[in-house]
PyMOL CGO cylinders between C-alpha atoms (Angstrom):
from pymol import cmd
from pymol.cgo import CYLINDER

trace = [
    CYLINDER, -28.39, -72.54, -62.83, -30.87, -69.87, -62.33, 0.3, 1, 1, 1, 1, 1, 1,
    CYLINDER, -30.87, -69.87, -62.33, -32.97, -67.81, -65.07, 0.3, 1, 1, 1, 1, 1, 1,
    CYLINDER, -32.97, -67.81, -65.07, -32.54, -64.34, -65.86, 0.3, 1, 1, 1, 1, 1, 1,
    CYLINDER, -32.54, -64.34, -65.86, -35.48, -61.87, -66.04, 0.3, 1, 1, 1, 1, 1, 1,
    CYLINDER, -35.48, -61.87, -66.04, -34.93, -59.32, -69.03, 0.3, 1, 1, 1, 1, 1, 1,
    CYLINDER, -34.93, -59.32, -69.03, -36.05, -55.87, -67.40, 0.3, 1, 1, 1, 1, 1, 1,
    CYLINDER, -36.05, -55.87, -67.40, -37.73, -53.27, -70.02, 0.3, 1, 1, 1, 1, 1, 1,
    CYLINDER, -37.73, -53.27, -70.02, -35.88, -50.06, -70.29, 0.3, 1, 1, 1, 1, 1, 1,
    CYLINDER, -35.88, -50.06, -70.29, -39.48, -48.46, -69.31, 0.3, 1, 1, 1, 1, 1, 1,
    CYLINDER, -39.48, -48.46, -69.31, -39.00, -50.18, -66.20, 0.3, 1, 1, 1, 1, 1, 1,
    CYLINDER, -39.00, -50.18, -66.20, -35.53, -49.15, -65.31, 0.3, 1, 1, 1, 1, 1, 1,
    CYLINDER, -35.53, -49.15, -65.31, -36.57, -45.48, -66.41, 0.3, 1, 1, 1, 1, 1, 1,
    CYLINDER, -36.57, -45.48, -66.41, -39.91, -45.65, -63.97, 0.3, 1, 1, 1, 1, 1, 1,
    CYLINDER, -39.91, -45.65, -63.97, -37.07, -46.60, -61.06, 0.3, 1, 1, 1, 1, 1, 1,
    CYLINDER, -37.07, -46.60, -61.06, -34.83, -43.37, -61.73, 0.3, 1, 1, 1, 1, 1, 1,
    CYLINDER, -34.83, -43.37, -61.73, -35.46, -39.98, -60.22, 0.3, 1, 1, 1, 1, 1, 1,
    CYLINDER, -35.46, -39.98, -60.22, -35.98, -36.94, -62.24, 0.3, 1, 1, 1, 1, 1, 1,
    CYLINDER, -35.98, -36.94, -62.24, -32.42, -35.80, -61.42, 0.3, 1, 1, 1, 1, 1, 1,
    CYLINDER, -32.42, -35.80, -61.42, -30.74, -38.82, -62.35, 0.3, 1, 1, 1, 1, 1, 1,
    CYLINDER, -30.74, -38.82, -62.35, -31.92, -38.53, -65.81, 0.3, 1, 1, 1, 1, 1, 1,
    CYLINDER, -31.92, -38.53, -65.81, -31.34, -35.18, -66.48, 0.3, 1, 1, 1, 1, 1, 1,
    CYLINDER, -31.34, -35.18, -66.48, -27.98, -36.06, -65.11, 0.3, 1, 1, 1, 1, 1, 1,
    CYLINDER, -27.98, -36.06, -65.11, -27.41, -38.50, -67.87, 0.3, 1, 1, 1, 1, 1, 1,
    CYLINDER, -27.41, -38.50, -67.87, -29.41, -37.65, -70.84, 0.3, 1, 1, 1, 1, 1, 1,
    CYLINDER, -29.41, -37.65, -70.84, -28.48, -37.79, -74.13, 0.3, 1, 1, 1, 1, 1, 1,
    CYLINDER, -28.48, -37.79, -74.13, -28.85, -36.18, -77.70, 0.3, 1, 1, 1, 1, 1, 1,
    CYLINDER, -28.85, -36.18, -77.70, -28.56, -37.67, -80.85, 0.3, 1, 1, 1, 1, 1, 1,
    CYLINDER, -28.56, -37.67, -80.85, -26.15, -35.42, -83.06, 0.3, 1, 1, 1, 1, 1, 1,
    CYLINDER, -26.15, -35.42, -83.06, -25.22, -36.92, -86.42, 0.3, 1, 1, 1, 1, 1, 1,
    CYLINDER, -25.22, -36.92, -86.42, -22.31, -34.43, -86.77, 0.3, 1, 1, 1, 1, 1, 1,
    CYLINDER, -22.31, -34.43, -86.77, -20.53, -35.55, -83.69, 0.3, 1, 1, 1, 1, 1, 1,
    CYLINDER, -20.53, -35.55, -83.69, -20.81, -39.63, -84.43, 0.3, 1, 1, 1, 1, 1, 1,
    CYLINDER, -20.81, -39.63, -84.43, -24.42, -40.16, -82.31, 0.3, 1, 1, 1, 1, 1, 1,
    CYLINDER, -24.42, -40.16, -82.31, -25.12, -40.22, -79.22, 0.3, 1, 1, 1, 1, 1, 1,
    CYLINDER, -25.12, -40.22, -79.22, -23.55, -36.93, -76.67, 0.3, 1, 1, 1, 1, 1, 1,
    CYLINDER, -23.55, -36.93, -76.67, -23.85, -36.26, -73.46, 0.3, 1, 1, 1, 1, 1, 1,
    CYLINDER, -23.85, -36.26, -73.46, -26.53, -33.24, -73.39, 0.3, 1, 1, 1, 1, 1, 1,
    CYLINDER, -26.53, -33.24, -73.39, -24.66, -29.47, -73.19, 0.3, 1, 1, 1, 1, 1, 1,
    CYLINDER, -24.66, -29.47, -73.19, -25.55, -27.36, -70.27, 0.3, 1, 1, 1, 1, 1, 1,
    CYLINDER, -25.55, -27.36, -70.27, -28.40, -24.61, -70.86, 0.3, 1, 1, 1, 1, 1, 1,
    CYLINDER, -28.40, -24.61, -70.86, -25.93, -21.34, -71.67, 0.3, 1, 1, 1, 1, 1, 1,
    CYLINDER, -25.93, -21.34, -71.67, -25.64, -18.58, -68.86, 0.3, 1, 1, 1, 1, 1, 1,
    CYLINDER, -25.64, -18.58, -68.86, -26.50, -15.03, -70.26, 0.3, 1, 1, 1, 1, 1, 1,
    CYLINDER, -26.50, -15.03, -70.26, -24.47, -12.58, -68.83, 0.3, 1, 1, 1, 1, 1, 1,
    CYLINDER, -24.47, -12.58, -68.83, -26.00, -10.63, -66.05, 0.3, 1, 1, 1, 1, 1, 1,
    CYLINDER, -26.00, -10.63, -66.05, -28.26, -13.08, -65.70, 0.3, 1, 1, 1, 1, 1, 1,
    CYLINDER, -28.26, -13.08, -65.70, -29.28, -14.84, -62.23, 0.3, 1, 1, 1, 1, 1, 1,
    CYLINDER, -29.28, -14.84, -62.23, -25.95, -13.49, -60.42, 0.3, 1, 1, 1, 1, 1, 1,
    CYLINDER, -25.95, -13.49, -60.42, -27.51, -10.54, -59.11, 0.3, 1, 1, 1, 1, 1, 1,
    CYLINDER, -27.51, -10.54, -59.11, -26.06, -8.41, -60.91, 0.3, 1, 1, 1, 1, 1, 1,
    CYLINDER, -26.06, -8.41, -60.91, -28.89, -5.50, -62.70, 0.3, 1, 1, 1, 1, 1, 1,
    CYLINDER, -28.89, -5.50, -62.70, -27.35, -6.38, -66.41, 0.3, 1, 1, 1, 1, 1, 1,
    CYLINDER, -27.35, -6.38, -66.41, -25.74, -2.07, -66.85, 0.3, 1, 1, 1, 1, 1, 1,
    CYLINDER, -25.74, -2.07, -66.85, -22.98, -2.24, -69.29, 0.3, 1, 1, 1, 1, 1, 1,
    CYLINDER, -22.98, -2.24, -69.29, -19.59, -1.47, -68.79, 0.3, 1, 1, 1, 1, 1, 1,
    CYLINDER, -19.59, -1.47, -68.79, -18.51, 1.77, -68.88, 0.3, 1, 1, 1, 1, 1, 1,
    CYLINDER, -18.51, 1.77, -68.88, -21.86, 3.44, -67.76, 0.3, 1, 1, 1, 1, 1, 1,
    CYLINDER, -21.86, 3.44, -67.76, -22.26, 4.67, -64.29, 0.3, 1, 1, 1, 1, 1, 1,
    CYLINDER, -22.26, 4.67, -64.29, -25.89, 5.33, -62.78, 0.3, 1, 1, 1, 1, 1, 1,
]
cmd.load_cgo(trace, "trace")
């Protein structure tokens, strides 16, 4: 029978890469029952699509 190391969840963190754990981090939200899955930032329209942001209905 062989012994089991217990591994520190500091060490296990040091061994993922940055994308992995933005991949799965988590928030604590009381409201929805603990811990969620962290929401993606929101988009603002116009924003990073190349567009220049003019509003509908307005012609330059």
């Amino acid at each position: 029978m062989a012994f089991r190391r217990t591994i520190s969840q500091d060490e296990l963190r040091s061994k993922q890469s940055d994308a992995d754990r933005e991949r799965y981090a988590t928030d604590y939200s009381a409201s929805r029952g603990g811990w969620v899955k962290k929401s993606e930032p929101e988009q603002t329209p116009g924003a990073g699509n190349g567009s220049k942001g003019r509003l509908f209905g307005k012609k330059k």
